[in-house]
C-alpha positions as CSV (number, residue, x, y, z in Angstrom):
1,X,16.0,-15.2,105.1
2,X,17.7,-18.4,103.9
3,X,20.0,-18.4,107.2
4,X,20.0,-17.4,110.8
5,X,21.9,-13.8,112.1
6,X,24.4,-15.1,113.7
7,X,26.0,-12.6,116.9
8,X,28.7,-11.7,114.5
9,X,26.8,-10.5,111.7
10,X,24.6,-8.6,114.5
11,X,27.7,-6.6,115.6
12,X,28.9,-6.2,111.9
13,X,25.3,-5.3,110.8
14,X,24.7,-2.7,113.9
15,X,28.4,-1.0,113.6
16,X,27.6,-0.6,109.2
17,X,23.8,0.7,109.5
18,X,25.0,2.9,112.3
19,X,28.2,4.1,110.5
20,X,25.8,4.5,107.3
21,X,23.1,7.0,109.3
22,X,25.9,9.0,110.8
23,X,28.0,9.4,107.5
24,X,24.8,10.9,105.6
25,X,22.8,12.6,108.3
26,X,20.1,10.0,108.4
27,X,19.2,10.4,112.5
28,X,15.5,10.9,113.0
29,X,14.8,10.3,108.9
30,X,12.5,7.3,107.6
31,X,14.6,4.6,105.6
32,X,12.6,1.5,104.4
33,X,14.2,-1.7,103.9
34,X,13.0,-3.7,100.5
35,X,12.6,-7.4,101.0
36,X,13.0,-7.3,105.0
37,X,12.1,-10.7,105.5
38,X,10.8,-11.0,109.3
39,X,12.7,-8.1,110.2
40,X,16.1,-9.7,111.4
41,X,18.1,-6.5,110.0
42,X,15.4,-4.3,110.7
43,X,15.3,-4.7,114.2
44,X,18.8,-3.5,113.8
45,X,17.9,-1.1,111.9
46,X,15.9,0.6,114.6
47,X,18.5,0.7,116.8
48,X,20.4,2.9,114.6
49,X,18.6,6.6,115.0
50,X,16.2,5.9,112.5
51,X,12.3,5.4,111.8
52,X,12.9,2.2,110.0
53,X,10.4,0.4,108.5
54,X,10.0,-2.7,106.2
55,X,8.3,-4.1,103.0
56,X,8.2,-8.0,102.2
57,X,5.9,-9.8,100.0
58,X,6.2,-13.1,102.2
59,X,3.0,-13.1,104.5
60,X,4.2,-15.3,107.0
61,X,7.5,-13.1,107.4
62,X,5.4,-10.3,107.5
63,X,3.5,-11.5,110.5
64,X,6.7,-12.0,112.3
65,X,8.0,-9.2,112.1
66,X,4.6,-7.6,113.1
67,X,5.0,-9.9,116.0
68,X,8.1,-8.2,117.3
69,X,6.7,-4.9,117.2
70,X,8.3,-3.6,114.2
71,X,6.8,-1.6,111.7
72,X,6.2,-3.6,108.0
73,X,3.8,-4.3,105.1
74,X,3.4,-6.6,102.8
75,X,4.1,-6.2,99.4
76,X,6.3,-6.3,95.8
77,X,8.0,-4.1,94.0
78,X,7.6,-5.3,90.2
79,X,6.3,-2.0,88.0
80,X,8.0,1.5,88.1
81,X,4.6,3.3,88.8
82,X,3.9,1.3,92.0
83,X,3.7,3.1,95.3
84,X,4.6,2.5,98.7
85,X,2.4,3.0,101.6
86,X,3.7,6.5,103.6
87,X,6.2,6.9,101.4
88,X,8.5,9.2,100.1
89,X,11.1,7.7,102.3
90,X,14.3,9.8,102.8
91,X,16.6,6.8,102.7
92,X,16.1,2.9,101.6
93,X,18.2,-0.2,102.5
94,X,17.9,-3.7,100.3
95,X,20.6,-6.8,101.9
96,X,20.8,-9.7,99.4
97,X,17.7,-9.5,97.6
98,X,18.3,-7.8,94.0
99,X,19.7,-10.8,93.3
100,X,16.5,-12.6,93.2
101,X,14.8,-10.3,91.5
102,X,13.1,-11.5,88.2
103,X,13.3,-7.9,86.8
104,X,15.9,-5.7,89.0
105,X,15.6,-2.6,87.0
106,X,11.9,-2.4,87.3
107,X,12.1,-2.5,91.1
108,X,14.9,-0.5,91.6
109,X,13.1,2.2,89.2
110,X,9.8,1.2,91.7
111,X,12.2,2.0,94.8
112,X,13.5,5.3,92.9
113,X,10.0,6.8,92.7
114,X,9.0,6.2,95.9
115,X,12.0,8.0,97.5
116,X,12.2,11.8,98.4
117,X,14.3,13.9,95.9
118,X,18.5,12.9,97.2
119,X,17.1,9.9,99.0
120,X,20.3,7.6,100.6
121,X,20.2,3.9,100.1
122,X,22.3,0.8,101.3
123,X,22.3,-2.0,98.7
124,X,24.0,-5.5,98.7
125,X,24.7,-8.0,96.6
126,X,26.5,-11.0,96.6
127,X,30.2,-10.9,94.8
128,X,30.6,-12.5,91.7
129,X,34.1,-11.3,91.5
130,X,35.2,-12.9,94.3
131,X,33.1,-16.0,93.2
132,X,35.3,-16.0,90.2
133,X,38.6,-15.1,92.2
134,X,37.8,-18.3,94.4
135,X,36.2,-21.0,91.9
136,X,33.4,-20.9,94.3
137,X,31.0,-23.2,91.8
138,X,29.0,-23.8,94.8
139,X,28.1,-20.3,95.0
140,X,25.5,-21.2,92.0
141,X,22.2,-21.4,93.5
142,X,18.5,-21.6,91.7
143,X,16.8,-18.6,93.8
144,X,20.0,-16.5,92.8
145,X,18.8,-15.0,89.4
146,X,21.5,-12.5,88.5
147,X,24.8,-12.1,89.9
148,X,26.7,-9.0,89.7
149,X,30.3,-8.3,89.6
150,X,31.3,-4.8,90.6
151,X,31.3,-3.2,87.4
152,X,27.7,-4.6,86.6
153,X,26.7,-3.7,89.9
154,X,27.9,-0.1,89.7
155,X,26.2,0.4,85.9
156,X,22.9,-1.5,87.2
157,X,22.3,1.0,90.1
158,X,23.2,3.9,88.1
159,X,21.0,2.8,84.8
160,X,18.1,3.0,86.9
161,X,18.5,6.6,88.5
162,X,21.2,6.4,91.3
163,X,24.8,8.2,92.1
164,X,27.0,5.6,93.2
165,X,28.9,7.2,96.2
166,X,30.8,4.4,97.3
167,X,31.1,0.3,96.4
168,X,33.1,-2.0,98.3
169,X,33.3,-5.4,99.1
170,X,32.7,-6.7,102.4
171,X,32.0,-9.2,105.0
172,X,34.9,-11.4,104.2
173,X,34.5,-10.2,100.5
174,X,31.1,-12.2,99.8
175,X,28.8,-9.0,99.5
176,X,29.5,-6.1,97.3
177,X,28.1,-2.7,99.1
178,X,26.9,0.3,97.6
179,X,26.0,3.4,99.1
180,X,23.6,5.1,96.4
181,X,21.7,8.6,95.9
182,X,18.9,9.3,93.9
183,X,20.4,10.8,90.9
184,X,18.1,14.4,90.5
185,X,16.0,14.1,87.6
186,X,17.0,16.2,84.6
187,X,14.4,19.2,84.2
188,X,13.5,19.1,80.2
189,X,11.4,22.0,80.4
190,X,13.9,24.1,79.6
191,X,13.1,22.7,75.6
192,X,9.5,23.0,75.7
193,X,10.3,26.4,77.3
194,X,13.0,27.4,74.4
195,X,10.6,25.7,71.9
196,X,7.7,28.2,72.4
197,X,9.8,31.0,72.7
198,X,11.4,30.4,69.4
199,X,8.2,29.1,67.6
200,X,6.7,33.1,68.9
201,X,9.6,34.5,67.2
202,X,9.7,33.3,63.9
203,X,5.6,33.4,63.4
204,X,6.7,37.2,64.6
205,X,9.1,37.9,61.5
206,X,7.4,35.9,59.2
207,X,4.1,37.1,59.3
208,X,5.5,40.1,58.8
209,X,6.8,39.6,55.2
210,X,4.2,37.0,54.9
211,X,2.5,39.0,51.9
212,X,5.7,38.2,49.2
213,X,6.6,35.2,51.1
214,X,9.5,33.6,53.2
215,X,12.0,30.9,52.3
216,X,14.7,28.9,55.1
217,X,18.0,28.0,53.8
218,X,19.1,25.2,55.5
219,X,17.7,21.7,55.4
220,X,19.9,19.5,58.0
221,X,18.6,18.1,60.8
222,X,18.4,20.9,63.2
223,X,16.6,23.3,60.8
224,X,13.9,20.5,60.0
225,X,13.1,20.1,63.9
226,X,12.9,23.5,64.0
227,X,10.5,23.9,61.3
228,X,8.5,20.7,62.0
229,X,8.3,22.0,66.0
230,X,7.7,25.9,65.1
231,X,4.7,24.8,62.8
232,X,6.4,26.6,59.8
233,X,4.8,24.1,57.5
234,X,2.4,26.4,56.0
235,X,4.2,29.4,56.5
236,X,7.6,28.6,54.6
237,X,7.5,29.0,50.6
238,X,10.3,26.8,49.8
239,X,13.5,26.0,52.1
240,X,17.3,26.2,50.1
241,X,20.1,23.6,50.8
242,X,22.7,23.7,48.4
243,X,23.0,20.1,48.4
244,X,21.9,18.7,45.2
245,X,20.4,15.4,46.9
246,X,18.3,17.0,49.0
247,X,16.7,19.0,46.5
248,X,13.7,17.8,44.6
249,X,12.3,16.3,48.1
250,X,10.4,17.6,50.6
251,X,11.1,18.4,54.1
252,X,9.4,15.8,56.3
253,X,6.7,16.4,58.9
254,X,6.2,20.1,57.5
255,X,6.1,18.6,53.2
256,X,8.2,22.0,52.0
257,X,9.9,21.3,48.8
258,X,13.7,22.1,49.0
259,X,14.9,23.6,46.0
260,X,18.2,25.3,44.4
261,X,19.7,28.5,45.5
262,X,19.0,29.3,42.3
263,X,15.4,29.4,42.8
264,X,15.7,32.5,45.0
265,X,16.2,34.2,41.3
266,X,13.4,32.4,39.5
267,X,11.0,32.8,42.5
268,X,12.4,35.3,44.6
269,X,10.7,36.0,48.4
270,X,10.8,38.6,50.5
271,X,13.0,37.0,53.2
272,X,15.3,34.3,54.0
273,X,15.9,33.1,57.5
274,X,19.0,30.8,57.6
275,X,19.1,27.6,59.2
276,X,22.6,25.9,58.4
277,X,24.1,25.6,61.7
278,X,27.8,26.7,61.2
279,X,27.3,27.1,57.9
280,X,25.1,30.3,58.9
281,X,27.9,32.6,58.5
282,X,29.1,31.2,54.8
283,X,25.1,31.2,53.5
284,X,24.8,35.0,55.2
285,X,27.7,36.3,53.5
286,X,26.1,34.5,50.0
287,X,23.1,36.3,50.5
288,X,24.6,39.8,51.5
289,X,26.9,39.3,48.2
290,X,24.4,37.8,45.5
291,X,20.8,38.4,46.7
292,X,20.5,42.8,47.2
293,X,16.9,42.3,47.2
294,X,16.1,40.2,50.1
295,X,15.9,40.6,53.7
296,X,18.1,38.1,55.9
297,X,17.8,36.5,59.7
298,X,19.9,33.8,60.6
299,X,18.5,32.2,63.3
300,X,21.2,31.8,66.2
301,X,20.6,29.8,69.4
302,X,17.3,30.9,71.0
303,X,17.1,34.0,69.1
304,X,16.8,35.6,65.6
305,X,19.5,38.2,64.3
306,X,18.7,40.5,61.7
307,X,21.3,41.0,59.2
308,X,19.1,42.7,56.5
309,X,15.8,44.5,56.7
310,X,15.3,46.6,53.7
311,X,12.8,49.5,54.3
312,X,9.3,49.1,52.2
C-alpha cells in the first residue's frame, strides 16, 4: 500500500470488518481480499472470525505477507473466466484498489465467478463526491485510474452482477463503502424449456392437416420468432398479415411469402393458426365469420387453443 496503517485506522479497520462478519453471518466462512498488498488489512481480517485469505499480484508484497504467516497468492484479476485458487469463497473484501484498475468491470465480473452463489463482499473506493464538495485538486493522482462518485459507484457494482445493500461514506468521508451480494443469476432455461414444448406442439397439429396444408396469420415479430425457432419454415404454406407492406415479402430466417387475407380464398388450406398477439381475438372472430371451411388455433402463451376442428 501507498501509506502505513496507522493505530487509528487499525481500530477503525478491526471495529468495520468485525461489524461486517457479524451483520451477515460470516463467522467461520472464507472471505478473500483482492489486491491485499502485504496483508496489513488482512491480518485484521483474521482477527475477525473468519478464514481470510489474500490475492495480490505484487511478488514482493506477497512474500511479506507469507512472512507473517498469513495465508496469500499471487495473482491478477483481468478476464471474467479466470479462477482463483480454492475458491468459491463465501465472502470477498477489495480497500482502495478498483480504483486502479485498468478495466474494473472485467475484474469485478472475475471476482463474481469465483464467489459462491449470495457471496458478501466489502468494497471501497475513494469519494469523488466529497473531492468535488472540497475542491480537493490534489486528490488527482496518476495510479488513480477511475474515480467514482456514489451514483457511479452504486451502478458500477451492480452492472457487473452485485445487489448493493448498503453505500456510505466513511472514514472522514474520503472512502465510499459498499456492502455488496452476488446478484443470483437469472435461470433462462425456462425459454429453451418453453421453446421445445411449443416447437412439439405445433409440429403436432400441423402435421396433422399437413396433407391440404397450413397457413399462420400473423407476421409481427413475435409470430416470426416463433416460426423461425419452431422450424416451421418448411411446414407453413403461406403466413397472412393484413398489412399491405408486409405482403409480397417473405418472412426472414424461415423465407415464407406473406400474402393477402384474400389468398385464403384463392389458395385455401386446411388450417390457420393465428399468430397476432392481441390481435388474436379480432383475426379469430374474422376467420369464424368469413372462412366456414377452415380449421382455426390461435396460439396463446405456451399453448395452442382450438377454436375450430371440423370433422373429415
Amino acid at each position: 500500500r501507498a501509506a502505513a496503517v496507522s493505530a487509528e485506522m487499525k481500530a477503525f479497520r478491526l471495529e468495520q470488518f468485525q461489524r461486517w462478519v457479524n451483520r451477515y453471518h460470516l463467522q467461520g466462512k472464507t472471505v478473500i481480499e483482492i489486491g491485499a498488498g502485504a496483508g496489513e488489512y488482512l491480518s485484521l481480517l483474521t482477527q475477525a472470525d473468519i478464514n481470510a485469505v489474500g490475492l495480490e499480484h505484487n511478488a514482493d508484497s506477497v512474500l511479506k505477507a507469507k512472512q507473517a504467516g498469513l495465508q496469500i497468492e499471487q495473482g491478477f484479476l483481468e478476464n471474467d473466466n479466470q479462477e482463483i485458487n480454492n475458491g468459491p469463497f463465501d465472502a470477498f473484501v477489495m480497500l482502495n484498489f478498483l480504483e486502479h484498475l485498468p478495466d474494473p468491470n472485467s475484474s469485478l465480473r472475475a471476482i463474481h465467478n469465483n464467489l459462491r452463489e449470495g457471496a458478501i463482499g466489502l468494497v471501497e473506493v475513494p469519494n469523488f463526491d466529497m473531492i468535488l464538495r472540497q475542491k480537493l485538486f490534489s486528490e488527482f493522482i496518476s495510479d488513480h485510474l477511475f474515480y467514482f462518485t456514489k451514483d457511479t459507484f452504486i451502478r458500477t457494482l451492480e452492472f457487473n452482477g452485485f445487489d448493493v445493500l448498503e453505500c456510505e461514506e466513511t472514514w472522514h468521508d474520503y472512502s465510499l463503502s459498499a456492502s455488496v451480494k452476488k446478484r443470483v443469476t437469472a435461470d433462462l432455461s425456462v425459454f429453451q424449456n418453453q421453446q421445445i414444448k411449443l416447437k412439439t406442439i405445433l409440429h403436432d397439429y400441423i402435421d396433422s392437416h399437413i396433407r391440404k396444408g397450413v397457413a399462420v396469420w400473423g407476421a409481427g415479430h413475435q409470430a416470426l420468432a416463433v416460426m423461425a425457432l419452431a422450424e416451421l419454415g418448411n411446414k407453413i404454406r403461406y403466413v397472412v398479415d393484413s398489412a399491405a407492406f408486409k405482403q409480397s415479402c417473405y418472412t426472414p430466417a424461415t423465407h415464407i411469402p406473406i400474402v393477402p387475407p384474400s389468398e385464403l380464398i384463392d389458395n385455401p388450406v386446411a388450417a390457420v393458426i393465428v399468430m397476432a398477439a392481441s390481435y388474436s381475438d379480432e383475426v379469430v372472430r374474422i376467420l369464424c365469420e368469413s372462412y366456414n371451411g377452415i380449421n382455426i388455433a390461435v396460439l396463446r402463451d405456451d399453448t395452442l387453443e382450438i377454436v375450430r376442428e371440423l370433422t373429415a
